[in-house]
C-alpha positions in Angstrom: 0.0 0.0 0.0 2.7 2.4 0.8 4.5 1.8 -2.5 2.0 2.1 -4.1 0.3 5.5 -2.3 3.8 7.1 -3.1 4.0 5.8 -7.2 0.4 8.0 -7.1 -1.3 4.6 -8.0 -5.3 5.2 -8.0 -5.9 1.6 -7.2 -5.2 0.2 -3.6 -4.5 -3.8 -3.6 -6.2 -4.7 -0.5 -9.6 -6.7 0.7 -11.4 -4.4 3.2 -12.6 -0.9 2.5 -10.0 1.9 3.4 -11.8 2.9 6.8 -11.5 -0.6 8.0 -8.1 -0.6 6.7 -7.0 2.9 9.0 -8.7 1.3 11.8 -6.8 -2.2 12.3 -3.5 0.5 12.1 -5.2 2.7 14.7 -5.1 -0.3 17.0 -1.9 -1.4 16.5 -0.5 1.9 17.4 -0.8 2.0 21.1 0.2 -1.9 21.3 3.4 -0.6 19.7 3.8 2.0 21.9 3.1 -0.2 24.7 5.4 -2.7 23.6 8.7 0.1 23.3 7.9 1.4 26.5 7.5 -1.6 28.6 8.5 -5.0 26.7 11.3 -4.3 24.5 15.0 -4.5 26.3 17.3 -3.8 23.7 18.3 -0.4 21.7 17.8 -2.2 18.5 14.4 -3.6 19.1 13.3 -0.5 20.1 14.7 1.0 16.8 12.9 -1.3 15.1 10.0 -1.3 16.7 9.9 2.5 16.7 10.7 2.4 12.5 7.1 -0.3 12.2 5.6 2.5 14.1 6.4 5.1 12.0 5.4 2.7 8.8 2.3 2.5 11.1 1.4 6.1 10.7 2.1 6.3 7.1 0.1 3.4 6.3 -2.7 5.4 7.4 -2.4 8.4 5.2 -2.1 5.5 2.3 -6.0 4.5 3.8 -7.2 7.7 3.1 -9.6 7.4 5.6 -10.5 11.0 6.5 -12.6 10.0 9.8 -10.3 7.4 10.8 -6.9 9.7 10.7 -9.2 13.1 12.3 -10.0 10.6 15.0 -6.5 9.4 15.5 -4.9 13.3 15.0 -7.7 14.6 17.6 -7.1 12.2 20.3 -4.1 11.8 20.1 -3.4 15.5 20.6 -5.3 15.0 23.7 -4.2 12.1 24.9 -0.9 13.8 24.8 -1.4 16.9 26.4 -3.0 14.9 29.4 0.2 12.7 29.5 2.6 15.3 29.8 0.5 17.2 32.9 -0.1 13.8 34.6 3.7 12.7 34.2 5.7 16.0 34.7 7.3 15.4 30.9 10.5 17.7 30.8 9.8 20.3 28.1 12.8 18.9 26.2 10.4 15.2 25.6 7.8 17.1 24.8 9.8 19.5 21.8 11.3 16.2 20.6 7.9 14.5 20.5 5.8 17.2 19.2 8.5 17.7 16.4 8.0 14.2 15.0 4.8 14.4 15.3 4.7 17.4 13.0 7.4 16.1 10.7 5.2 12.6 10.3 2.6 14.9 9.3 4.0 17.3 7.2 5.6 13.9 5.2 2.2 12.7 5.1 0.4 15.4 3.8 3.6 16.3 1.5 2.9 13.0 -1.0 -0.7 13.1 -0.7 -2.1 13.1 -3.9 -3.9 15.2 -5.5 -7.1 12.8 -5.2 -6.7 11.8 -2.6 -9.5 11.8 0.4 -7.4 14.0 2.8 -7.1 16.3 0.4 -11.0 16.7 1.0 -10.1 16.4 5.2 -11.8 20.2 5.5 -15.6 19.0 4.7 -15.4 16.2 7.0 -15.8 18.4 9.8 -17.3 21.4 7.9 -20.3 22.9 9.3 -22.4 24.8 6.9 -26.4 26.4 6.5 -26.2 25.0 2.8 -29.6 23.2 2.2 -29.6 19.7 2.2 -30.2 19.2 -1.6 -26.8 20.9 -2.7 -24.5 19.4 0.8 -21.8 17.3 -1.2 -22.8 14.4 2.0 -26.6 14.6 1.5 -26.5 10.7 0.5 -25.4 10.6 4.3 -28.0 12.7 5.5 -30.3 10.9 4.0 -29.7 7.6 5.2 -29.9 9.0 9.0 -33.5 9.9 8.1 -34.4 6.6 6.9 -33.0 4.5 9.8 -34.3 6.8 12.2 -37.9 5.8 10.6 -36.5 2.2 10.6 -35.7 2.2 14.4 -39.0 3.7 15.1 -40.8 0.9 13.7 -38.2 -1.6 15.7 -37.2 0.1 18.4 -37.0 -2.8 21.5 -34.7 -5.6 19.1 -33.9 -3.8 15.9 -34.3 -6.0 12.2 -31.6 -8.4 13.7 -27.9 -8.9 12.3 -27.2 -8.7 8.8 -30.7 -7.6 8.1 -30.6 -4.0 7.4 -29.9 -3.4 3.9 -32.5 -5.8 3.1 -35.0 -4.3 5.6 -33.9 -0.4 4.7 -33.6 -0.7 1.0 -37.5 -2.6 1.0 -39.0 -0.1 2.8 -37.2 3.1 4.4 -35.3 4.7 1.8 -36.4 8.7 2.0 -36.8 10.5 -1.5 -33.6 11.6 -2.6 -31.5 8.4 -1.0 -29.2 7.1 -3.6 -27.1 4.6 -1.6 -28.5 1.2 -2.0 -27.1 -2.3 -0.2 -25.5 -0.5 2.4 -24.5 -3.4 5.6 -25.0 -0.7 8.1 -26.3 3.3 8.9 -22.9 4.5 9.4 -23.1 5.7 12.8 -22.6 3.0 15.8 -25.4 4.5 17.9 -27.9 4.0 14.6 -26.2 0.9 13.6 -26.7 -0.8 16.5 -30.5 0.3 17.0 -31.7 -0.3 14.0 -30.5 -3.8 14.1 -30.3 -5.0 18.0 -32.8 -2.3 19.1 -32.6 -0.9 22.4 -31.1 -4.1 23.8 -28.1 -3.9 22.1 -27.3 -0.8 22.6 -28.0 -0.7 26.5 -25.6 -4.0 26.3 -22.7 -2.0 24.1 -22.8 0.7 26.4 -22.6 -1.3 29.4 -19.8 -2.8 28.8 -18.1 0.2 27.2 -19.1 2.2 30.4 -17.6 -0.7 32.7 -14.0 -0.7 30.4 -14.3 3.3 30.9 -14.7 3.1 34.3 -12.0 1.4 34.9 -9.5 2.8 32.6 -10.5 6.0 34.5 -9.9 4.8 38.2 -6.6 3.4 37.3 -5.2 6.2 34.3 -1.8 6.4 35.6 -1.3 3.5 34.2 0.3 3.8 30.4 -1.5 0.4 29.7 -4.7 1.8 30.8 -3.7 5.1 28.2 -4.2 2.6 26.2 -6.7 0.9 27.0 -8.6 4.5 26.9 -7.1 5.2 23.3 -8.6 2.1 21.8 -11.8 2.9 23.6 -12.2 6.0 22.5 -10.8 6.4 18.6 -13.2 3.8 17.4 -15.8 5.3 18.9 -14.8 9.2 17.6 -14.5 7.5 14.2 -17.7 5.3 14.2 -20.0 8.4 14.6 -19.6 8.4 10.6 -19.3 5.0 10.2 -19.2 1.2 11.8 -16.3 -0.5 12.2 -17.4 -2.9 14.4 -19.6 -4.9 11.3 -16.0 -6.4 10.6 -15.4 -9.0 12.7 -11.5 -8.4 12.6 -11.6 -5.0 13.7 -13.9 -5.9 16.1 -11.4 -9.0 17.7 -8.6 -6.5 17.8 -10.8 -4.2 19.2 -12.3 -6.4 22.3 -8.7 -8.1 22.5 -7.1 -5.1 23.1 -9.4 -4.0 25.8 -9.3 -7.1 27.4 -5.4 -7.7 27.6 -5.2 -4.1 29.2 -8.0 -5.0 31.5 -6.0 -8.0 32.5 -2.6 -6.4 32.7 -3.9 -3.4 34.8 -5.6 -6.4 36.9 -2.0 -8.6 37.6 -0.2 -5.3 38.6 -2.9 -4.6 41.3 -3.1 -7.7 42.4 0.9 -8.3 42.0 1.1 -4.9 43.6 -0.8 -5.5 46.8 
């Protein structure tokens, strides 16, 4: 994908859609990070390491994923800043890190073509009085409308997994919809509705709220930096989309969550 995002190619060799794609690499990120700071022992691994994690980043501006990489820019700013007030960082660390942190984006931005989706990175959070009819994202808009109608009509289960481009497509497409056999209503909250109902969502935010709980109590813990990180991109990114409907992003995702759990867990316990 790199070689091929630098060459200009306009075709992208790869199986899953570009979002899903930027996601998998969002998750690996604070694994890496993880892994340099606690698990790797030698200089060379870590320089290793730290060069995969730098490939990392750059594999993400070859997604071209815009609300995957405003997600990952956006929290990660603000993972940062809270970092550096919990831990005291010297203002040296933080020059050095906020230096290649601009210089990976700069680079990235730099061989961005000229077609590609970041190029377009200002309308994805543009907010504008333009009537609906002449909004570049009115497809989007319009799908909202119809699985709101389609959760109304189901509200306590939903249409059930797999169901809803069958179910939407049949009956709730508004006038002026244009997107047809769409899996899901690209937006986790009205994903989930429409096709678990209320149930499923009560259930995906229990145990959300439970992993945010205790990433929360126990936050001076890099792991549980994490932990939060994982949490929390996904969820940024899945307000405009679904991420979850692939089941390998969604392993990572609840893997991830549960090895910090469980790490966080043995310190305690270790610690006691």
């Amino acid at each position: 994908m790199i070689f091929q995002y630098l060459n200009n190619q306009a075709h992208y060799q790869y199986d899953m859609h570009r979002n899903m794609v930027a996601d998998i690499f969002i998750l690996m990120i604070p694994c890496t990070i993880l892994y340099i700071q606690r698990f790797s022992k030698y200089v060379l691994e870590k320089i290793v390491w730290s060069f995969l994690f730098v490939l990392y980043l750059f594999t993400l501006y070859c997604s071209q994923s815009r609300g995957a990489v405003l997600a990952l820019l956006t929290l990660s700013g603000c993972f940062f800043a809270w970092y550096c007030a919990h831990k005291r960082v010297n203002k040296k660390k933080i020059l050095i890190a906020v230096s290649v942190a601009m210089a990976i984006l700069a680079g990235g931005i730099a061989v961005t073509p000229t077609d590609n989706h970041l190029i377009d990175i200002g309308k994805a959070v543009q907010f504008s009085t333009t009537p609906i009819d002449k909004y570049s994202e009115k497809a989007r808009i319009y799908l909202y409308e119809g699985t709101i109608d389609l959760i109304k009509d189901y509200p306590i289960t939903g249409v059930g997994l797999d169901n809803f481009n069958k179910v939407y497509d049949a009956n709730y497409m508004v006038k002026g919809a244009v997107e047809k056999d769409l899996p899901h209503a690209h937006n986790f909250i009205l994903a989930i509705l429409s096709t678990t109902g209320a149930i499923g969502l009560l259930g995906f935010l229990f145990m959300e709220g439970q992993y945010f709980i205790f990433f929360i109590k126990y936050r001076s813990s890099a792991t549980a930096v994490c932990g939060l990180f994982c949490l929390l991109v996904l969820l940024v990114h899945d307000f405009v989309d679904y991420s979850f409907s692939v089941y390998l992003v969604s392993k990572l995702y609840w893997i991830i969550l549960i090895t910090c759990y469980s790490s966080i867990s043995m310190e305690v316990y270790h610690n006691k």
